[in-house]
Structures are given as C-alpha cells and as structure tokens.
N, C-alpha and C positions, 0 to 999 in steps of 0.2 A: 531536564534541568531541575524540576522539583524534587527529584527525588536524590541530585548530589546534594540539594539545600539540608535535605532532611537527612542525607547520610552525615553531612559534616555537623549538623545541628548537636545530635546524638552523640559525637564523638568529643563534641567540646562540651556537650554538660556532662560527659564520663569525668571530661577529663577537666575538670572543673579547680578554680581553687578552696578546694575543700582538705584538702592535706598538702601541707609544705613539706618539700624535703632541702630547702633552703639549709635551714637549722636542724633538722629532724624533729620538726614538732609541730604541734596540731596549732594553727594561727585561727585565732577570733572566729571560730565554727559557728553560724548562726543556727538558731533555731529552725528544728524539720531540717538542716542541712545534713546527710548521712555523709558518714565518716569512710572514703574510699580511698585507697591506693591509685591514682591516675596512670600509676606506671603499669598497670596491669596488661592494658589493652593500649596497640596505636592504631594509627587507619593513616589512611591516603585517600585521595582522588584527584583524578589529573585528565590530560588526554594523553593517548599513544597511536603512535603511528607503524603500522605491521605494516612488513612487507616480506614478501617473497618470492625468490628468485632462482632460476637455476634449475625450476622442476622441469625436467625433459623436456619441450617443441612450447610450453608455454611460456608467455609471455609475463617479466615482472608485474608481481597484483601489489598493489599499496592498500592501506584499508586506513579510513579513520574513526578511529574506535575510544569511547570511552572506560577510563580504567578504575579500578575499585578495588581498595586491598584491605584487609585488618589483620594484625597481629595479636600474639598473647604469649607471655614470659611465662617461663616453668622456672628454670633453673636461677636466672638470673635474683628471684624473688629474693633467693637464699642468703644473697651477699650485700654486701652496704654497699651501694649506690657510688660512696665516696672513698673508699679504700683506693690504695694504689693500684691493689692487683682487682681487674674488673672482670665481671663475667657478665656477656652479654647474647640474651639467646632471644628470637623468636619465633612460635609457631603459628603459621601464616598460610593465609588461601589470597588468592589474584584472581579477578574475572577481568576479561576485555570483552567490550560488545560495540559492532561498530559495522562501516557498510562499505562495501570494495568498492573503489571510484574507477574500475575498468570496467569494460561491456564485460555483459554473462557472457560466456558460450552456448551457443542452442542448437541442441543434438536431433532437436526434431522439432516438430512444428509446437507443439505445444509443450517441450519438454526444454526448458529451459532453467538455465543454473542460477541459483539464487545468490542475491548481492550481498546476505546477510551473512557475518562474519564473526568469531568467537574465540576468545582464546580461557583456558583454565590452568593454574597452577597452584600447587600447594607445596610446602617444605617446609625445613626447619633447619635456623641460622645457629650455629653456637661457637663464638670469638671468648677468647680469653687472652689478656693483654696489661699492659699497665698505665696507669693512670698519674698526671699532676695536674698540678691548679691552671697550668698551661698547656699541656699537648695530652696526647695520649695514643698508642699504637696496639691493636691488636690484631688476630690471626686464627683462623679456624674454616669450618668446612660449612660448607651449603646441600645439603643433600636436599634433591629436589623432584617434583613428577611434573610434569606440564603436558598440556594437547591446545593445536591450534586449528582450527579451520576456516579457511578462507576460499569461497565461492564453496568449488566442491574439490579443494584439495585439502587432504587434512596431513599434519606432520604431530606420530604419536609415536609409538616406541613399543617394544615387546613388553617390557616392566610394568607389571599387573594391567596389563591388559591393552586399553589404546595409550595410555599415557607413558611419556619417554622419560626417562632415569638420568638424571646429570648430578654428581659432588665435586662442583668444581671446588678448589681450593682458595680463600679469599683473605685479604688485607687489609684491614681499615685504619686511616688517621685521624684525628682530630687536632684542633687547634683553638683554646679559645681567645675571643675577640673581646672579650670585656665583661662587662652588666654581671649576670648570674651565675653560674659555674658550668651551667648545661648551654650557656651562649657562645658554641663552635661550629665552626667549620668542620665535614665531616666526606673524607673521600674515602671509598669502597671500591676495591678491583679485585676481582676472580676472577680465575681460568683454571679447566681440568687437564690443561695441556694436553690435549688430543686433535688433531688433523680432522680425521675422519669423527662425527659425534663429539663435537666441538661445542662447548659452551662457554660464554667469556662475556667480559662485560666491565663496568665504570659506572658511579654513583656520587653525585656532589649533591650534600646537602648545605642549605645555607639558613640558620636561625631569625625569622623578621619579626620576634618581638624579645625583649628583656628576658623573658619569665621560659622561653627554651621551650615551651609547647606547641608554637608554629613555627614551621617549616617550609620554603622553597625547595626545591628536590628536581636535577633532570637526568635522566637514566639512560645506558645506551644498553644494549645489548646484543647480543649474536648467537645463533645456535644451527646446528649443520649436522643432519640427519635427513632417513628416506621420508620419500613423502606416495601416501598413500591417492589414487582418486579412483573414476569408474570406470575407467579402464586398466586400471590394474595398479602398478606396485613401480615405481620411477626405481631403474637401477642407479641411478645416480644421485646421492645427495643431493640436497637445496640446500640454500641458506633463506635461512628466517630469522629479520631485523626488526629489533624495536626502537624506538627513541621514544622516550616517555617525561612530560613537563608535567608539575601537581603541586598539592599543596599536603604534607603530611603532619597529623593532627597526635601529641603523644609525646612523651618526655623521651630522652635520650636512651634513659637503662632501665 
C-alpha cells in the first residue's frame, strides 16, 4: 500500500498546477516552482482481476492482482490541446502483480506451483478525431505486446519473443459535463476482430474533480491465444480476462 501512496504522490506533483492550459498560460507560478507540461506524463493505479480459463484439464485461476501503468505523449505534444481536430497518442508500460486464490498444483512432494502471479504490457495508442466544447469522437489503432503468468501457466505469443502481439482497432467518445473543458466522460472500445488471437475490450472514464486531472476509470478486457505451462504447449486457446477499477492521475491530451 505504501508504495501506491508514493506512486500516486509523484504523479500528482508531476502533474501539479504549475502550468494551465485553461487559457494557455502560465497562472501565478510561485517561487522555486518549475515550469512543466503536466500533459506530459499520466499514470494509473487500481486493482485487477486476471482470470484464466479454458487452458486444457485445468481449472478456471482468478488472481487478484494490483495494477500500475504510466504513459508519455510523443505526437500528441505537436498539436493544441484545444483545436477541433485532436490527436491523442500514448506510449505506455502495465505491470499487474498479484496472488492466485486457487490451490497450487503439486507435482511432487516438495515441488509445488507457486501462487505468485504477473502480468506485463507495453504499447502505443494513437486516435485522431474531432473535437467541440461538448463532445468529441475519435479513432485509431492500439498496437500492443503483453505476457501473463498465472501459477505456472503463462499466455505469450511468438512476437519478439515471449510476448503476444495484438492491433486491435479502437474508438473513443467523449462528452463533457460541465466545470473545465477536460470535465468529460470518456468511453473506449477496441477489437482486432479476430475469433481465434482475439483482443477486445471497453474503457469508461469518469472526471471527480473540476480541474480534469483525476480520474475514476473501470476497464474490461479479453484476449484468446495458446497458453504455454510444464508440461508442454495447450493446443487450444484460453481465454484471459481482466476487469480492472483505479484511479488515473494526468490531463485528457
């Protein structure tokens, strides 16, 4: 717990009001305060809930796992924030760490499966879309790498190595509700439309204060690919679920 205190600590004095982009301009900068871009960098942390299911003779694993993201904008830098036509990109890592709530398996007397569980992901968003003072809609690709392992089953992919390759295709709305211009509602759906190495998902964010830099956020997700353990190689897909509740710390664009 001390160390979500000090991830989020860090994330709100990045993300300080030390630069407005209300107006576009620098408001009442105290002294020794440095002059940053809060949009730089957002972050997250929450809890998630893995589960997997469907790997050959075993039984559905749940894991409850805490999660940890940060982002960083390239592209988006380039453009004003408040133009109609918006571009919104970021380059982002995901840890989950967390402990499976079903018995190990124990393959021998002292050789037993551990409860500890992990997941990793990294990729980069980039939506281009249009913007007004009330809604806004855009659209673009998710290319992505992830690896998860739970007990001792892990689900990776051939793409640079253990990590699995998904571009899903994705959607996002906005609406806003009042107060600031960044105080909206904000839904996200992708899918790469594929059966078999399936990735698909849904994202609502919701703004709980004025100023548009915190966030409520609950995420679903799905993905369906082989899954690797020690006895060899599942000819059959799994599915691997997430549902993930947080708080994400970081301006809109």
């Amino acid at each position: 717990m001390k160390y979500l205190i000090v991830f989020l600590l860090c994330l709100q004095g990045f993300a300080g009001k030390v630069f407005s982009q209300t107006n576009g301009s620098v408001q009442n900068l105290k002294p020794g305060e440095i002059l940053l871009d809060a949009r730089l960098i957002r972050g997250q942390f929450g809890y998630t809930q893995m589960q997997l299911s469907k790997a050959d003779t075993f039984s559905s694993r749940i894991v409850d796992a805490v999660n940890l993201k940060a982002e960083f904008q390239l592209l988006s830098t380039l453009f004003g924030y408040y133009n109609r036509f918006v571009i919104y990109d970021a380059l982002y890592t995901e840890m989950l760490f967390g402990k499976m709530r079903n018995d190990p398996i124990q393959r021998g007397k002292s050789d037993i499966e551990s409860k500890f569980s992990f997941g990793f992901r990294w990729g980069y968003d980039i939506f281009a879309g249009y913007r007004t003072k009330k809604y806004g809609i855009l659209a673009g690709i998710r290319p992505r790498w992830m690896t998860v392992r739970i007990g001792d089953l892990t689900m990776g992919g051939n793409s640079l190595g253990y990590f699995l390759y998904t571009m899903p295709f994705a959607v996002k709305g906005e609406y806003r509700l009042g107060f600031h211009n960044e105080f909206r509602i904000m839904l996200t759906l992708w899918d790469n439309f594929m059966a078999k190495n399936g990735n698909r998902g849904a994202r609502l964010e919701i703004p709980c204060n004025p100023h548009g830099r915190w966030w409520v956020f609950g995420e679903y997700e799905t993905y369906n690919n082989s899954v690797d353990y020690v006895f060899g190689i599942n000819p059959n897909n799994a599915d691997y679920k997430t549902l993930t509740v947080g708080i994400r710390v970081g301006g809109m664009y």
